[in-house]
DRENDO-1510 file (C-alpha; in Angstrom, 1 decimal, always signed):
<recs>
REC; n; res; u; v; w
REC; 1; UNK; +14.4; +18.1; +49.6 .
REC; 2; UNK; +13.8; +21.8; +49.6 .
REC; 3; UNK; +14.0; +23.6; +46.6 .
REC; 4; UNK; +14.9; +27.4; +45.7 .
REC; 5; UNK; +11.3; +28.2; +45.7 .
REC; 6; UNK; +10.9; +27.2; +49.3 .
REC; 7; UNK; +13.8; +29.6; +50.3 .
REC; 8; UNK; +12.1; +32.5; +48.8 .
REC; 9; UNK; +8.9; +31.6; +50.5 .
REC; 10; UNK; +10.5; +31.5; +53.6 .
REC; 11; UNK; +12.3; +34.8; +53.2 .
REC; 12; UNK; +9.4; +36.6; +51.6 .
REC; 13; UNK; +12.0; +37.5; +48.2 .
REC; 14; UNK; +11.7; +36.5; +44.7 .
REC; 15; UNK; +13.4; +33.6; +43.3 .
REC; 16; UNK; +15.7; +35.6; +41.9 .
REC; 17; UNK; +16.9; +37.1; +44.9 .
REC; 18; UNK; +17.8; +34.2; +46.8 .
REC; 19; UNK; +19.6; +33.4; +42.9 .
REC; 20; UNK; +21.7; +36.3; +43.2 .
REC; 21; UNK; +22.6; +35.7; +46.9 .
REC; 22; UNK; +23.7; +32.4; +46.0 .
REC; 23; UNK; +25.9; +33.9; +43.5 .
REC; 24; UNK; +27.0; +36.5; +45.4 .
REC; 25; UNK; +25.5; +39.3; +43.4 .
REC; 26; UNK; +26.6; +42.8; +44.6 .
REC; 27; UNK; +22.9; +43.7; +43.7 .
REC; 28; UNK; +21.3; +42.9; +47.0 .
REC; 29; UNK; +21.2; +45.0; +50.5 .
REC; 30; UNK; +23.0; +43.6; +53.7 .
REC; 31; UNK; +19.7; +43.0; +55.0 .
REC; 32; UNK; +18.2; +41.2; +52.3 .
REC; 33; UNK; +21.4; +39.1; +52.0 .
REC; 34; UNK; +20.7; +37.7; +55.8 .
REC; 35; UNK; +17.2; +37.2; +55.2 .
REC; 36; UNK; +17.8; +35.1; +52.3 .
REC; 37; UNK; +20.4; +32.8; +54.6 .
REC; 38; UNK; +18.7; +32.4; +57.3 .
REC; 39; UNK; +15.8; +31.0; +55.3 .
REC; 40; UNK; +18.3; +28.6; +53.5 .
REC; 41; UNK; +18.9; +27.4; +57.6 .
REC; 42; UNK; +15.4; +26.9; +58.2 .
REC; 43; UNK; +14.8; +25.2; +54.6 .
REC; 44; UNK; +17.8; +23.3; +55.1 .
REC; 45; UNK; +18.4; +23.6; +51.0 .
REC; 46; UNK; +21.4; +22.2; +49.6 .
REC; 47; UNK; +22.8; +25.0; +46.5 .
REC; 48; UNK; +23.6; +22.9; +43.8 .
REC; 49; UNK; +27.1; +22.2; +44.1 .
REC; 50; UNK; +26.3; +20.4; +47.2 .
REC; 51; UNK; +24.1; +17.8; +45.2 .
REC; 52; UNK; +26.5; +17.2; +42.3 .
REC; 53; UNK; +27.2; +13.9; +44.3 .
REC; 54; UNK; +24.1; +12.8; +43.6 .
REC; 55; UNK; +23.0; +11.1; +40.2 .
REC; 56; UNK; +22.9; +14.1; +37.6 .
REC; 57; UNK; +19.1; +14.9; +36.5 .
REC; 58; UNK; +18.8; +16.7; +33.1 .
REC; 59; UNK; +15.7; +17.9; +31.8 .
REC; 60; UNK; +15.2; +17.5; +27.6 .
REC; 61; UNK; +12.5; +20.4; +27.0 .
REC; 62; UNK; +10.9; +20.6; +23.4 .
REC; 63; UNK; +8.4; +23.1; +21.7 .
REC; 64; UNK; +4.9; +21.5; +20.2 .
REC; 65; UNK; +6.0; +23.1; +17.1 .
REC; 66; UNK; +8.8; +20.6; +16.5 .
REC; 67; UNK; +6.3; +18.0; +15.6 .
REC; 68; UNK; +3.7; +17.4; +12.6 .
REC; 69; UNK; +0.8; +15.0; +12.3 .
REC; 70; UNK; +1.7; +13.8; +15.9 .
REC; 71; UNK; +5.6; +12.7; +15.7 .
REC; 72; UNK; +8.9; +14.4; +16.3 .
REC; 73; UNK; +10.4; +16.2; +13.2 .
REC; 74; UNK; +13.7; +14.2; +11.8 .
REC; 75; UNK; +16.2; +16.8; +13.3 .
REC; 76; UNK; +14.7; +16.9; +16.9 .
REC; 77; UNK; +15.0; +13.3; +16.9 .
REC; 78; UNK; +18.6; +13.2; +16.0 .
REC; 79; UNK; +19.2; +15.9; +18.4 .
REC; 80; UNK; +17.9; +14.0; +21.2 .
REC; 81; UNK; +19.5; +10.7; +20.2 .
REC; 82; UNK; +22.9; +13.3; +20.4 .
REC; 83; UNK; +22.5; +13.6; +23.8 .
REC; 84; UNK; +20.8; +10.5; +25.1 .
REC; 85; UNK; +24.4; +9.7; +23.3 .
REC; 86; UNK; +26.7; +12.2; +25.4 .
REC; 87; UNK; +24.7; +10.8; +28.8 .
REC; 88; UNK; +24.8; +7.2; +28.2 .
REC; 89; UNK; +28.2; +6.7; +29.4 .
REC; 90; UNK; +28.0; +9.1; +32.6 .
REC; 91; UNK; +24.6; +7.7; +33.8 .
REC; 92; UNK; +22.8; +10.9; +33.4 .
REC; 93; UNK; +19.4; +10.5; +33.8 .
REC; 94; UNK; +17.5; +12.2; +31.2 .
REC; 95; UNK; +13.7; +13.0; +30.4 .
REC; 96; UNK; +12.4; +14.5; +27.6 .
REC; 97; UNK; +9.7; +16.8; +27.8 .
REC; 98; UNK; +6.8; +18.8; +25.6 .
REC; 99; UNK; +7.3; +23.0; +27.2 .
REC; 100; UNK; +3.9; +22.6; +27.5 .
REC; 101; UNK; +1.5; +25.8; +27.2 .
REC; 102; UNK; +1.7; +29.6; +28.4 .
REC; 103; UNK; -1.2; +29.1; +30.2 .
REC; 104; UNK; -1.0; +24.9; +31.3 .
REC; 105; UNK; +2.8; +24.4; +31.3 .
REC; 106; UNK; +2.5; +20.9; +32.3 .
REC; 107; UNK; +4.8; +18.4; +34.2 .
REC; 108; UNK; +8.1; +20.3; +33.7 .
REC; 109; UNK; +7.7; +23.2; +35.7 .
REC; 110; UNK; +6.0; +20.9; +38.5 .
REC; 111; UNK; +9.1; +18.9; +38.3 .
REC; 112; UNK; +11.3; +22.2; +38.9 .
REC; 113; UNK; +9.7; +23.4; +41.4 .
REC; 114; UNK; +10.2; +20.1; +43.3 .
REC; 115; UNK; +14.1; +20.4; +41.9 .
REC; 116; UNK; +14.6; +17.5; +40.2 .
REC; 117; UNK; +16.4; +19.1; +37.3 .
REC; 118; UNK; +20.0; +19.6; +37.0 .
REC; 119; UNK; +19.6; +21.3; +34.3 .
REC; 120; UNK; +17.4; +22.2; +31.4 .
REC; 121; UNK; +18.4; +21.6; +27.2 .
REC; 122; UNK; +15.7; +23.5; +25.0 .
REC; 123; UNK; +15.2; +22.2; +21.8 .
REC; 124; UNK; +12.8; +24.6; +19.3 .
REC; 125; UNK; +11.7; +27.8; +22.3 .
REC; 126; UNK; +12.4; +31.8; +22.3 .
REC; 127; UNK; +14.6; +32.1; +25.2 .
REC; 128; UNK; +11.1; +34.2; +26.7 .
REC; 129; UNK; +9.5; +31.3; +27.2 .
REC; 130; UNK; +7.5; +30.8; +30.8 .
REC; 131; UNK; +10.0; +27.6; +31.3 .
REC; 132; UNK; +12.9; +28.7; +30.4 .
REC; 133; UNK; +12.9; +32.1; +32.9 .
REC; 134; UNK; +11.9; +29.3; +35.6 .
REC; 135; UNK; +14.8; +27.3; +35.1 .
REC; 136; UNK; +17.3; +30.6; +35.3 .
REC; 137; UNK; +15.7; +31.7; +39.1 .
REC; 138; UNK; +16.4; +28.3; +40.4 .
REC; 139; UNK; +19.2; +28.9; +39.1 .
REC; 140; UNK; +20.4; +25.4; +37.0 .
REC; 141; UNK; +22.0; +25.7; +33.9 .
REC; 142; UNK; +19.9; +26.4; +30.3 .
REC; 143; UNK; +21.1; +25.5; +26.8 .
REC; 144; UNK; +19.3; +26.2; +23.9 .
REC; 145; UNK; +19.7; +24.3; +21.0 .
REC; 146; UNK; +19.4; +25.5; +17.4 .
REC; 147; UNK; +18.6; +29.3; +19.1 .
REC; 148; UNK; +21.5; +32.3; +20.0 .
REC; 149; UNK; +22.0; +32.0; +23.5 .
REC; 150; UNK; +21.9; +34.9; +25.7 .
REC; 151; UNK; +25.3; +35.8; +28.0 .
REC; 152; UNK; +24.1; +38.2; +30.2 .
REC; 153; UNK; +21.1; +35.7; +31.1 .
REC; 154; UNK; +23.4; +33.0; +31.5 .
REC; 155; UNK; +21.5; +30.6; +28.6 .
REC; 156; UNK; +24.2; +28.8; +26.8 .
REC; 157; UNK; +23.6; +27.4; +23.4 .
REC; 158; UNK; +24.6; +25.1; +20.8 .
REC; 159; UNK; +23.7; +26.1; +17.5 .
REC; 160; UNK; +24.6; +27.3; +13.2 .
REC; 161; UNK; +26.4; +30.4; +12.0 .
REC; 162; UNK; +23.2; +31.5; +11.1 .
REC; 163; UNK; +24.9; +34.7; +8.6 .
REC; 164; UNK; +26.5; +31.9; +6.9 .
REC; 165; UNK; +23.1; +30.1; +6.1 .
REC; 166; UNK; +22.2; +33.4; +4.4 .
REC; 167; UNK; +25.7; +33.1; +2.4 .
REC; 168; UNK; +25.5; +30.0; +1.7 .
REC; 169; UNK; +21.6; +30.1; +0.6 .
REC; 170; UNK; +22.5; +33.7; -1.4 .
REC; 171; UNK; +25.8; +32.1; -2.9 .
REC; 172; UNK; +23.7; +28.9; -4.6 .
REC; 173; UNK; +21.2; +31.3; -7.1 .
REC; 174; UNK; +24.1; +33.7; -7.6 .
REC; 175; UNK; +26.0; +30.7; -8.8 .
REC; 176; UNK; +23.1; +30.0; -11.0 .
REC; 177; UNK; +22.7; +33.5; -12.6 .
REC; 178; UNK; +19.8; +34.9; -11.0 .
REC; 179; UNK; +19.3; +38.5; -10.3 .
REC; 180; UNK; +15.6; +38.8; -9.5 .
REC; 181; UNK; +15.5; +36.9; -5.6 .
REC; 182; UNK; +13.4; +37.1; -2.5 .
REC; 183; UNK; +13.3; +35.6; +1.0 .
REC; 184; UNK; +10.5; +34.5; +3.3 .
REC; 185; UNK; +13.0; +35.4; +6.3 .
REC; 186; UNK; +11.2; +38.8; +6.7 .
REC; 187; UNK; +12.6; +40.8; +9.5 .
REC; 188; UNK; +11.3; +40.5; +13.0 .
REC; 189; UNK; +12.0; +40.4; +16.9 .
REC; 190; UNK; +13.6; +37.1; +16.4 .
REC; 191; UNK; +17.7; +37.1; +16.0 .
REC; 192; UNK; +17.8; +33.4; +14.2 .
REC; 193; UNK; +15.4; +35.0; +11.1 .
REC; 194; UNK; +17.5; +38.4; +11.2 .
REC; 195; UNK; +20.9; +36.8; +11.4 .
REC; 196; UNK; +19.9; +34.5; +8.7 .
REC; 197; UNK; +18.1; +37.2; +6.4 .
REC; 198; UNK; +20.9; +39.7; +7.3 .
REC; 199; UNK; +24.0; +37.3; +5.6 .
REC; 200; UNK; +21.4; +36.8; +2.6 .
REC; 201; UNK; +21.1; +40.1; +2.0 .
REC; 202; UNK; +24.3; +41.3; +2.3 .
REC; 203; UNK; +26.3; +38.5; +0.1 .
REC; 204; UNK; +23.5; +39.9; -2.5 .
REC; 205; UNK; +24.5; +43.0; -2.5 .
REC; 206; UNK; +28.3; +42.1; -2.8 .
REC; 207; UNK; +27.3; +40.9; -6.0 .
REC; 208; UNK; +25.5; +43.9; -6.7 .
REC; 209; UNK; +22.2; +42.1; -6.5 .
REC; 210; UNK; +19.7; +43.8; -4.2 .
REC; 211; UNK; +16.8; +41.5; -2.4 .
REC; 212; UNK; +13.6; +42.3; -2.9 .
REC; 213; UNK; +11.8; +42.7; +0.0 .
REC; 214; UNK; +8.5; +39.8; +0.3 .
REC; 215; UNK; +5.3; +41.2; +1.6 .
REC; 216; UNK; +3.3; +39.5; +4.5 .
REC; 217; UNK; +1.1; +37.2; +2.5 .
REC; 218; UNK; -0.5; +33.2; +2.9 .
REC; 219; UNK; +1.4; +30.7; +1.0 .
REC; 220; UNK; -0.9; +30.9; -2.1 .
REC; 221; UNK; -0.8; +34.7; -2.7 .
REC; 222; UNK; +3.2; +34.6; -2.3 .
REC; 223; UNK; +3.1; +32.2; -5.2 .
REC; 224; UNK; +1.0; +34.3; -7.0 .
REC; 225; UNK; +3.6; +37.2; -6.1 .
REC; 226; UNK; +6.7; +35.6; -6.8 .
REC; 227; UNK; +4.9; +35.0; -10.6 .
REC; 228; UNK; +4.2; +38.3; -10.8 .
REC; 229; UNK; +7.2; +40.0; -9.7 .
REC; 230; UNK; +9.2; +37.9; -11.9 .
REC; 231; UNK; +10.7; +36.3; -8.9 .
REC; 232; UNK; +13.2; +33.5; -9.7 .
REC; 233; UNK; +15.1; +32.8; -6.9 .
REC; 234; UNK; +13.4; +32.6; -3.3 .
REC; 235; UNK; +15.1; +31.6; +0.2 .
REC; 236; UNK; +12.6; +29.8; +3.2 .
REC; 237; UNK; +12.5; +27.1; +5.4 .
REC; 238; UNK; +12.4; +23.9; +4.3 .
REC; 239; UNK; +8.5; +23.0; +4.8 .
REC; 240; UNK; +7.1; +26.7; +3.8 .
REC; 241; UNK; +9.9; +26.3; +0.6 .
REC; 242; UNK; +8.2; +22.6; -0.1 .
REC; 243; UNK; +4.5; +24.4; +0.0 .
REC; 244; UNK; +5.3; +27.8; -1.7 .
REC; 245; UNK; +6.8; +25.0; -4.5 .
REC; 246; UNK; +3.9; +23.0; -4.4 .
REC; 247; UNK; +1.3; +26.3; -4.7 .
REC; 248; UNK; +3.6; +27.6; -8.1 .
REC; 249; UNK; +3.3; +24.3; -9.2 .
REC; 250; UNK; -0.5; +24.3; -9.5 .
REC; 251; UNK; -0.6; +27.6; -11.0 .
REC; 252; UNK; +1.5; +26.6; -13.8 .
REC; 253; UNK; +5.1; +27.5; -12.6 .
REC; 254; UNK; +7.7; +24.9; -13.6 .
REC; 255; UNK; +10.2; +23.8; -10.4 .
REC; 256; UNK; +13.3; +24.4; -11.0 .
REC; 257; UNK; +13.1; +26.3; -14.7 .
REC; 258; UNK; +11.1; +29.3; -13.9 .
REC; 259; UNK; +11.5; +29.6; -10.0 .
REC; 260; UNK; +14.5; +27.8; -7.9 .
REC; 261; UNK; +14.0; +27.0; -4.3 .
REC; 262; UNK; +16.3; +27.0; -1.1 .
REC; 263; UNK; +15.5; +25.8; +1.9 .
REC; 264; UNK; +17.0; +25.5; +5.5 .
REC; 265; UNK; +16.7; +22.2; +7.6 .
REC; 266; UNK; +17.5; +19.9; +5.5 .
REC; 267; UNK; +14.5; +17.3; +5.8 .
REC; 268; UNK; +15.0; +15.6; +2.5 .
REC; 269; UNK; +11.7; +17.4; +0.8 .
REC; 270; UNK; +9.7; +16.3; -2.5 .
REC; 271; UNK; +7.3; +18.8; -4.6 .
REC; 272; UNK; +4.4; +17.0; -6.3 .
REC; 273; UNK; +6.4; +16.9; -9.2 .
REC; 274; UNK; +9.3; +14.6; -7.4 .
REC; 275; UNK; +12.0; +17.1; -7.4 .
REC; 276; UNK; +14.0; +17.3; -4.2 .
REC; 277; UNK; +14.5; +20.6; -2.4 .
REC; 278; UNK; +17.7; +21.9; -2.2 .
REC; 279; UNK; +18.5; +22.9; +1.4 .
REC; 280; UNK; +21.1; +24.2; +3.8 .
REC; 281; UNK; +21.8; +21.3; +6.5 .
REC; 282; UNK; +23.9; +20.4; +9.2 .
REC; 283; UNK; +24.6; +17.3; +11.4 .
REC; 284; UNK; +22.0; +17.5; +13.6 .
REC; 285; UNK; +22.8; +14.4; +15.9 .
REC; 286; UNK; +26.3; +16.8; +16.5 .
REC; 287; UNK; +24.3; +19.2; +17.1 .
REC; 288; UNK; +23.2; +17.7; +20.3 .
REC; 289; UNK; +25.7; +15.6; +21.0 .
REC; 290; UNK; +27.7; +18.8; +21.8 .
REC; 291; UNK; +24.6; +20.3; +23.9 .
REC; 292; UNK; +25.3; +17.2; +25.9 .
REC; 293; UNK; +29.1; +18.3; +26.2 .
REC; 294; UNK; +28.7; +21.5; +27.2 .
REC; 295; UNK; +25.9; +20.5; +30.0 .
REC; 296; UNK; +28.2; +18.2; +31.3 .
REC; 297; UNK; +31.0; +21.0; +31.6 .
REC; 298; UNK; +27.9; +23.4; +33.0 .
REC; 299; UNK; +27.5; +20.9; +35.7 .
REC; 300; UNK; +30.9; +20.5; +36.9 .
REC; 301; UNK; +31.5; +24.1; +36.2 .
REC; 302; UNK; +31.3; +25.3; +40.6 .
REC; 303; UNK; +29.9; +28.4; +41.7 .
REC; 304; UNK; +27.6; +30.2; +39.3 .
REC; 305; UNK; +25.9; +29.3; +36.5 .
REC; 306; UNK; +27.8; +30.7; +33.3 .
REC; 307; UNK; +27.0; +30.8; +29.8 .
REC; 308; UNK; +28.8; +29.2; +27.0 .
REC; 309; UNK; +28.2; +29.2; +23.3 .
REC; 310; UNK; +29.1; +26.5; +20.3 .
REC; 311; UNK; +28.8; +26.9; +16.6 .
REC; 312; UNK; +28.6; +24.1; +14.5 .
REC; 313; UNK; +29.0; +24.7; +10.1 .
REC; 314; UNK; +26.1; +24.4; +7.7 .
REC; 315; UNK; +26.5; +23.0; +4.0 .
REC; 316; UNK; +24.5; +23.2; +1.1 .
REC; 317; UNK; +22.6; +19.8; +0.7 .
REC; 318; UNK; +22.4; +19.9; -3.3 .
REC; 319; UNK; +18.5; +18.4; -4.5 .
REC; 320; UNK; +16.7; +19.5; -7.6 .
REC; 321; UNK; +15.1; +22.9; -7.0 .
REC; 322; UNK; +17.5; +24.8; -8.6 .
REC; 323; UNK; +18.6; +25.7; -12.1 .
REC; 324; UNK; +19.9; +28.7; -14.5 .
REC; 325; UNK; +18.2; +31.5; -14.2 .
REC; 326; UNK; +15.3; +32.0; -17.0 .
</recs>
């Protein structure tokens, strides 16, 4: 079976080109446009909708950073199990795949250039990723899971009100007094940390409580920052949370009575003292159960590929890392 790729061989245009022509994109010349068909005659490939017959093909792609010490973090787990859930009554077949590297992207983009993906779910990648700009030129539909999507590239997502993890975080040490609080969600190029340090912030300051910003330092020297800036409140994810905690811990801090700790993920944490983090979570096996939902809808959606967005709520998960402030 020919594949995209082949079509833009045979014309001598990008992938993206014969994408658009398929779409009928007003950003390609007469000329071009012919070229482009008459090398889908010669390659005798089928667009998409003309293979929907056929039993549906999704690809499950995940980032090496969703594991530790070899095996799947909890949440990626249930997210998979989600949509091995959705598919198991459809007979989708579905294979779950690491990205793979920049440089050595492995069996995935093998297997798309040989189009044997329907479509592509993206657990734990930037939406910049080598794989994921692959899977648009085909083009076959992308949804990114636990990310923003992006509209006007026509990645979908399934993800958290990631402002209201900020208000939620910001509203639990409020509740508890404290006026002294910091973040490890430093402002970047990435929307997830600036959506998420953005609703932190600014439920802070409707309290009249202004965050102070955390300088760009290894897990040990924060601790020793937090200590002495008088820090007593401090918002990161759930593993750097359970370390920073850990590192105040052996330099004398007490866990919840002189700094409290919120997380983000939920994994159900202990500090070597046996007190539980207190996180933000969310019901991951939802999560992609409905990234399952919306493919299927992707898949039966005809002509091009559009992007849709879903936002599942996020609640505080109460443990023991946080008291009155000092």
């Amino acid at each position: 079976m020919s594949s995209i790729l082949d079509v833009a061989r045979e014309a001598k245009v990008s992938p993206s080109t014969v994408s658009l022509v398929l779409n009928h994109g007003h950003r390609v010349s007469d000329q071009t446009r012919q070229k482009v068909k008459r090398a889908i005659e010669n390659t005798a490939y089928k667009p998409r909708d003309a293979r929907r017959l056929q039993k549906r093909h999704v690809a499950v792609l995940y980032s090496p950073t969703l594991t530790y010490s070899g095996s799947m973090i909890d949440y990626c787990r249930q997210w998979i199990a989600g949509i091995q859930d959705m598919f198991q009554k459809d007979g989708v077949f579905v294979t779950v795949l690491p990205a793979g590297l920049e440089d050595n992207p492995g069996m995935f983009l093998r297997g798309l250039e040989q189009h044997d993906y329907d479509g592509v779910i993206c657990m734990g990648l930037n939406t910049d990723h080598q794989c994921i700009g692959e899977a648009i030129e085909q083009p076959i539909p992308v949804i990114a899971i636990n990310r923003p999507g992006e509209e006007e590239r026509g990645i979908s997502s399934v993800s958290h009100n990631f402002t209201q993890v900020g208000q939620i975080a910001a509203d639990c040490l409020l509740a508890q007094g404290h006026q002294r609080i910091a973040t490890g969600f430093n402002s970047t190029d990435n929307r997830t940390v600036n959506r998420i340090k953005s609703g932190f912030a600014n439920q802070l300051a409707a309290a009249g409580v202004v965050l102070i910003e955390t300088p760009t330092l290894s897990e040990p020297d924060l601790a020793q920052w937090i200590r002495s800036e008088g820090i007593t409140g401090f918002f990161w994810g759930d593993p750097q949370s359970q370390r920073l905690g850990n590192h105040l811990i052996e330099i004398g801090a007490s866990i919840p009575e002189d700094v409290s700790l919120v997380g983000f993920d939920a994994l159900g944490l202990d500090f070597t003292n046996g007190r539980r983090l207190t996180s933000i979570g969310y019901d991951a096996q939802v999560m992609g159960y409905q990234a399952g939902q919306m493919m299927e809808k992707l898949l039966g959606t005809p002509g091009a590929v559009t992007a849709m967005s879903a936002v599942l709520p996020t609640h505080l998960v109460n443990g023991s890392s946080v008291s009155a402030a000092p």
